[in-house]
N, CA, C and O atoms as a GROMACS GRO file, in nm:
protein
  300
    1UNK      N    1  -0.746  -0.765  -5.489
    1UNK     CA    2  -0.746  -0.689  -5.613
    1UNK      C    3  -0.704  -0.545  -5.579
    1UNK      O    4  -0.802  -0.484  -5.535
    2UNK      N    5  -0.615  -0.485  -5.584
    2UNK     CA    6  -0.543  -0.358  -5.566
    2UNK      C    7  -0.616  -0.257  -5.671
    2UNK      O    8  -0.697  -0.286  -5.759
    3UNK      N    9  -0.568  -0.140  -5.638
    3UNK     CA   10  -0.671  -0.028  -5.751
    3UNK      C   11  -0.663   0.004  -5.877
    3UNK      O   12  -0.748   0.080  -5.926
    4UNK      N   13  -0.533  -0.063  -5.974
    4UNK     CA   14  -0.520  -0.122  -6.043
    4UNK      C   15  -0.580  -0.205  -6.151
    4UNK      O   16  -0.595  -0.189  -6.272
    5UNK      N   17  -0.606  -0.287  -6.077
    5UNK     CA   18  -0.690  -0.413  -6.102
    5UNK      C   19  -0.834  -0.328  -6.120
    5UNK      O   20  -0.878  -0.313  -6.234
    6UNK      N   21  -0.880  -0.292  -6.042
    6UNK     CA   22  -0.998  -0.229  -6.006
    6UNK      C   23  -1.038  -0.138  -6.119
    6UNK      O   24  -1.154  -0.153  -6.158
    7UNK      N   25  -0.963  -0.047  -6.180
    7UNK     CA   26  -0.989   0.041  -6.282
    7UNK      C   27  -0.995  -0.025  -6.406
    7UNK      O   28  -1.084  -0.011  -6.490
    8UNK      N   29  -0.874  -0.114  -6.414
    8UNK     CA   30  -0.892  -0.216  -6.564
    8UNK      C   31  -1.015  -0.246  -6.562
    8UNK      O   32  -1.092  -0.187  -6.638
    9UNK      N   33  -1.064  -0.357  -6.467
    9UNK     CA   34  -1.186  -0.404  -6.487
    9UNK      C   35  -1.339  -0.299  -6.512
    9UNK      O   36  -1.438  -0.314  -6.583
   10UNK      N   37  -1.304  -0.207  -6.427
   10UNK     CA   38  -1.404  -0.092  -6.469
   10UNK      C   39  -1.378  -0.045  -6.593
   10UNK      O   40  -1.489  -0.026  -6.643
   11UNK      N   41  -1.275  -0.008  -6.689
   11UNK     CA   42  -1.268   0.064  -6.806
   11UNK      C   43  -1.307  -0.085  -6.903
   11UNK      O   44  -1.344  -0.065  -7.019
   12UNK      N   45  -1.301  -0.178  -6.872
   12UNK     CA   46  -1.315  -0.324  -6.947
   12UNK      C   47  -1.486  -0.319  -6.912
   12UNK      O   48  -1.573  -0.310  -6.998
   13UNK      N   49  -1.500  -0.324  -6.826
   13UNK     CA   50  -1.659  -0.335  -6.820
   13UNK      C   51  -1.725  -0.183  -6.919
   13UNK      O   52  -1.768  -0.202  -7.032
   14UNK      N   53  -1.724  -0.108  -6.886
   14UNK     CA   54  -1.756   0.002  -6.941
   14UNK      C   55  -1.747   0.053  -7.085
   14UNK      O   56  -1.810   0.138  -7.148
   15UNK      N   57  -1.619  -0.052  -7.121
   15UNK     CA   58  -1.594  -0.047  -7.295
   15UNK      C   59  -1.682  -0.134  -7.352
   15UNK      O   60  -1.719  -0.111  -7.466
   16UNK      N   61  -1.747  -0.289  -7.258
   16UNK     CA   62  -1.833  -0.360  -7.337
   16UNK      C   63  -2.006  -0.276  -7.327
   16UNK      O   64  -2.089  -0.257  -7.416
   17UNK      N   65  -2.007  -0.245  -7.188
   17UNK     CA   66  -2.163  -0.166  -7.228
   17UNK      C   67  -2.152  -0.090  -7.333
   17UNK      O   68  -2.219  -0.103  -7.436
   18UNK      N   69  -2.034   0.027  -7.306
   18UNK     CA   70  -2.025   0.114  -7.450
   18UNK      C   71  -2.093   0.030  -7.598
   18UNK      O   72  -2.198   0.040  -7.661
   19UNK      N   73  -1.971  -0.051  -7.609
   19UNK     CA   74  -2.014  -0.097  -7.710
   19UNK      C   75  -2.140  -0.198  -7.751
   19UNK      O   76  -2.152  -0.210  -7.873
   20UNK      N   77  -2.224  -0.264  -7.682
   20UNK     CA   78  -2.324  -0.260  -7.672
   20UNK      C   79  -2.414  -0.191  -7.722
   20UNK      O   80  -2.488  -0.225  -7.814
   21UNK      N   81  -2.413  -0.079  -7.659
   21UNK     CA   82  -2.475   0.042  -7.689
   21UNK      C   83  -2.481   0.080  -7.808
   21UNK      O   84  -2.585   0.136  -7.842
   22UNK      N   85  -2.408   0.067  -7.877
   22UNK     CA   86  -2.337   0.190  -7.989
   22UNK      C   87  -2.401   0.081  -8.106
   22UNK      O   88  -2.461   0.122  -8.206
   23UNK      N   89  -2.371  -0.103  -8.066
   23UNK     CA   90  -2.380  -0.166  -8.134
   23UNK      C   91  -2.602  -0.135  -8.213
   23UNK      O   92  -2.668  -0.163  -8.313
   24UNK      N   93  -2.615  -0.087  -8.124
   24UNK     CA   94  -2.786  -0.073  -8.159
   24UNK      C   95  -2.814   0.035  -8.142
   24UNK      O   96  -2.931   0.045  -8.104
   25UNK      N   97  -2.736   0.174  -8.156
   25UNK     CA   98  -2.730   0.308  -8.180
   25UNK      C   99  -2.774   0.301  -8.352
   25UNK      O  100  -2.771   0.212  -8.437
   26UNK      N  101  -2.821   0.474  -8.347
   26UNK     CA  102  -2.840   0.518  -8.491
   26UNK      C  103  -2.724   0.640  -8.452
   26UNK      O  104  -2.755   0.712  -8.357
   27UNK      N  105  -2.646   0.657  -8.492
   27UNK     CA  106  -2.556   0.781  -8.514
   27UNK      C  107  -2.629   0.887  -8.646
   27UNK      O  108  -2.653   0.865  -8.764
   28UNK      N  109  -2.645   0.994  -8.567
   28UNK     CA  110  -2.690   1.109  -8.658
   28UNK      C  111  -2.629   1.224  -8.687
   28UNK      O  112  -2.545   1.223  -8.598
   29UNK      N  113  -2.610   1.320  -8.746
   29UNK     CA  114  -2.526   1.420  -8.747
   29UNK      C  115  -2.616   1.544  -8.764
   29UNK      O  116  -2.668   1.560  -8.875
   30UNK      N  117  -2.638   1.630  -8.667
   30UNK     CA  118  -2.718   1.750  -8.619
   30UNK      C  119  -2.665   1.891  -8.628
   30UNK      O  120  -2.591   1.927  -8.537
   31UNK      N  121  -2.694   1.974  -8.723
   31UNK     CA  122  -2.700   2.106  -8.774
   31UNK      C  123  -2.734   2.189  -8.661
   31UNK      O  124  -2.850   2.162  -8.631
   32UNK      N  125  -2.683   2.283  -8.579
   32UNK     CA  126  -2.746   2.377  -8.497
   32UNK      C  127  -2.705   2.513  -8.527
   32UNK      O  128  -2.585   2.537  -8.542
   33UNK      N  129  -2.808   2.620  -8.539
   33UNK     CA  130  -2.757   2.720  -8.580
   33UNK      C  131  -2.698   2.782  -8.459
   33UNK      O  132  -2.739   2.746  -8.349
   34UNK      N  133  -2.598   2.878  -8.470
   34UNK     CA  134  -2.592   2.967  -8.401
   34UNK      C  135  -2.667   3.110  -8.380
   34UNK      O  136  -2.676   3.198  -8.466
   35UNK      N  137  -2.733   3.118  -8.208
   35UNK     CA  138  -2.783   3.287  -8.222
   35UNK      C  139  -2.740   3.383  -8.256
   35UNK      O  140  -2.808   3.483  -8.279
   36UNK      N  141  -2.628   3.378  -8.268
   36UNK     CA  142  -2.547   3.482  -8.290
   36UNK      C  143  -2.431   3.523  -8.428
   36UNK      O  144  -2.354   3.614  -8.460
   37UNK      N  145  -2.475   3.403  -8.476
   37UNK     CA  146  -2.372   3.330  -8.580
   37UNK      C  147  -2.225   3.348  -8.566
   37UNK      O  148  -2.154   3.328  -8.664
   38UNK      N  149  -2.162   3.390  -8.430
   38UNK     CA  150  -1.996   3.434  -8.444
   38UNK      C  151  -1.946   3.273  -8.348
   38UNK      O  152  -2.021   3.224  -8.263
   39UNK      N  153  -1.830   3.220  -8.381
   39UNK     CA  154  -1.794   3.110  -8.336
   39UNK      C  155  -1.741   3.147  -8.191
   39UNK      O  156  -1.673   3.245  -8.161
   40UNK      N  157  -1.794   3.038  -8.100
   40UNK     CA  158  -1.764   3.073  -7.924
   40UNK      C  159  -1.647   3.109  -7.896
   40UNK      O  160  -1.612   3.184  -7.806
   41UNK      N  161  -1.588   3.058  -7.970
   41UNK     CA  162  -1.422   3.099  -7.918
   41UNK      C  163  -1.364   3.202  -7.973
   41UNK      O  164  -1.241   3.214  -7.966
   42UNK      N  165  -1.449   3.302  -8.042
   42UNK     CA  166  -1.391   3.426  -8.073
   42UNK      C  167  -1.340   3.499  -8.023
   42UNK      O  168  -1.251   3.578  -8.053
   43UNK      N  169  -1.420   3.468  -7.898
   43UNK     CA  170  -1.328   3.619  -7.853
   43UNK      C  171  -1.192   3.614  -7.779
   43UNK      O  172  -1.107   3.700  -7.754
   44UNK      N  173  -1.200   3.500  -7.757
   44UNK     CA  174  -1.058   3.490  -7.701
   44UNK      C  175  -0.930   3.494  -7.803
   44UNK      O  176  -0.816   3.526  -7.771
   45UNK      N  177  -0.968   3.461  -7.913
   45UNK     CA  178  -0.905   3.455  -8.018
   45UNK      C  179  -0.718   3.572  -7.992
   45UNK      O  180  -0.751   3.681  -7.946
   46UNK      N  181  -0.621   3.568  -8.003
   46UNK     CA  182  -0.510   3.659  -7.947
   46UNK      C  183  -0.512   3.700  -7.847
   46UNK      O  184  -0.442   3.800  -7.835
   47UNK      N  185  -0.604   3.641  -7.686
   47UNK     CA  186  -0.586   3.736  -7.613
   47UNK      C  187  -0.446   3.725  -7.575
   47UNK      O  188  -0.399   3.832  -7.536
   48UNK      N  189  -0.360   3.618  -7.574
   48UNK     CA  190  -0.251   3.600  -7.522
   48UNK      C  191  -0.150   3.702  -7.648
   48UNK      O  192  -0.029   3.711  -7.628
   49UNK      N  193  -0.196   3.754  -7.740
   49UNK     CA  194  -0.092   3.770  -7.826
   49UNK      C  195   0.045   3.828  -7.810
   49UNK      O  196   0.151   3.797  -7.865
   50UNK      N  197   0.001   3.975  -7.671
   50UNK     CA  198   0.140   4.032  -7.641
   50UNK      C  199   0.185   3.990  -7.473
   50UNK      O  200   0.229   4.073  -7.393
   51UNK      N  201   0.166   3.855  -7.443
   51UNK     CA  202   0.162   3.867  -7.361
   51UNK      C  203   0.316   3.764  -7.345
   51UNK      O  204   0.314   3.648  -7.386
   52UNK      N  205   0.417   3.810  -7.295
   52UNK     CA  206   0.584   3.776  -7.282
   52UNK      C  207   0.572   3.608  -7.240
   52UNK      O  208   0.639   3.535  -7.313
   53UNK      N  209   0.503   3.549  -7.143
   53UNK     CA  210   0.518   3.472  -7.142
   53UNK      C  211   0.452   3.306  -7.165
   53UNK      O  212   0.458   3.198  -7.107
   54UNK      N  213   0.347   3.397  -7.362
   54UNK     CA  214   0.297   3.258  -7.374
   54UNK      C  215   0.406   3.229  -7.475
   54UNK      O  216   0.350   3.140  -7.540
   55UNK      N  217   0.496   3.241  -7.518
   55UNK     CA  218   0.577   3.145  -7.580
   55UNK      C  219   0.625   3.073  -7.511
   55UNK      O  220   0.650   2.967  -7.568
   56UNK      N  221   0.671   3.078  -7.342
   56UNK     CA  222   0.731   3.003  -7.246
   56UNK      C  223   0.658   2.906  -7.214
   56UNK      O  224   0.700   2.790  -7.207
   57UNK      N  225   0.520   2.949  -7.187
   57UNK     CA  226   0.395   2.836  -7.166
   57UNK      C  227   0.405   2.737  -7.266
   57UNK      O  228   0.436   2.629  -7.217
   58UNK      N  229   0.386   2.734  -7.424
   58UNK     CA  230   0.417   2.674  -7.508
   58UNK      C  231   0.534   2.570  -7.494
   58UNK      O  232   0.534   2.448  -7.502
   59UNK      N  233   0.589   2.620  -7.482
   59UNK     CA  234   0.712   2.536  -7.486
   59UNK      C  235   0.749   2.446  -7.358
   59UNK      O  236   0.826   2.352  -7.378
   60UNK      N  237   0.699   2.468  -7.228
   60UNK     CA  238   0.648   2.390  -7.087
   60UNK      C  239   0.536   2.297  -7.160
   60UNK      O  240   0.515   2.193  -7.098
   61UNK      N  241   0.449   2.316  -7.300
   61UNK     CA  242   0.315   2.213  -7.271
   61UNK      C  243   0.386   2.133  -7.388
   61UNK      O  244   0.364   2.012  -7.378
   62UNK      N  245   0.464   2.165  -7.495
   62UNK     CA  246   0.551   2.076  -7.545
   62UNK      C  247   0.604   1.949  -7.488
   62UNK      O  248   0.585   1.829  -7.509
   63UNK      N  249   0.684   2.027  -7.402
   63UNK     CA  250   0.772   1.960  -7.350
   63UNK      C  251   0.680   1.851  -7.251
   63UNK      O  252   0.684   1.733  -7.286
   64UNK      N  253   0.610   1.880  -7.149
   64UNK     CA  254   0.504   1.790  -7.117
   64UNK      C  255   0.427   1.666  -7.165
   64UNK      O  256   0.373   1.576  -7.101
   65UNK      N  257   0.442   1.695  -7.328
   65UNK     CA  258   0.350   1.609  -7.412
   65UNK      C  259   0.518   1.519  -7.419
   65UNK      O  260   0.524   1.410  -7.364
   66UNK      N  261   0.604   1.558  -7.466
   66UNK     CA  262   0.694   1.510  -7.482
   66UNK      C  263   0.738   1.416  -7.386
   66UNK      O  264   0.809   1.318  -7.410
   67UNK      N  265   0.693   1.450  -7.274
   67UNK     CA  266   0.716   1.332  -7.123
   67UNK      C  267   0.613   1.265  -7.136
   67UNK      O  268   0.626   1.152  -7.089
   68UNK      N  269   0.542   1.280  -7.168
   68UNK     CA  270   0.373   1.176  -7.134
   68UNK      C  271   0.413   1.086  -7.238
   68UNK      O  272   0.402   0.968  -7.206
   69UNK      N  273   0.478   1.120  -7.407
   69UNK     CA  274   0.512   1.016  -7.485
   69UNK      C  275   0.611   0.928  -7.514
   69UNK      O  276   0.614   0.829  -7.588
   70UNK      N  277   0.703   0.985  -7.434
   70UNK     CA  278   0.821   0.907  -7.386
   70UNK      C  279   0.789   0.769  -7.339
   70UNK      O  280   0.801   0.658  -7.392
   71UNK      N  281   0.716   0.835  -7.146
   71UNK     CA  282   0.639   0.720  -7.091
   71UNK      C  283   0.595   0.598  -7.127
   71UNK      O  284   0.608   0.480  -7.093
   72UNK      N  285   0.509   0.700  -7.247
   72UNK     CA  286   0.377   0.584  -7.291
   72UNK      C  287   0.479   0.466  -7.392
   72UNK      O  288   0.484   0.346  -7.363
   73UNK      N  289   0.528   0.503  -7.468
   73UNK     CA  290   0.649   0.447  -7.544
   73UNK      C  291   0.734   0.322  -7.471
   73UNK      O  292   0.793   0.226  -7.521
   74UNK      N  293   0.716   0.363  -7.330
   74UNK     CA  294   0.844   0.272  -7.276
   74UNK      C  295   0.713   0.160  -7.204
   74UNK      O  296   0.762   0.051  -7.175
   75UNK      N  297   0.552   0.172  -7.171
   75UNK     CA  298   0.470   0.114  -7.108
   75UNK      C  299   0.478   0.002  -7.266
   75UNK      O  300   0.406  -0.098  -7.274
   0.00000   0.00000   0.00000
């Protein structure tokens, strides 16, 4: 069995406990306030704004997604 093999069967085993699981789960949906009430990712909010080369970055993680879906397309 090559490593391959090896991971299928682990993500196959692991999808039936999952579901198992889930099958005799209560799913709840939980309110937490914030201490501070400002959302975590504020502050980063524009740090990139003047910065020359996040439009280049952008367009490298495009293009990236664009190879990963190609791939997946042709699997």
């Amino acid at each position: 069995m090559d490593r391959i093999d090896k991971e299928k069967e682990a993500n196959a085993n692991i999808r039936q406990l999952l579901s198992e699981r889930l099958a005799q789960a209560d799913i709840i949906s939980l309110e937490v306030e914030s201490v501070n009430n400002e959302h975590p990712w504020m502050e980063f909010a524009g740090m990139y704004a003047n910065n020359p080369l996040f439009d280049e970055v952008l367009a490298d993680i495009a293009a990236y997604r664009d190879e990963i879906d190609a791939e997946e397309a042709i699997q």
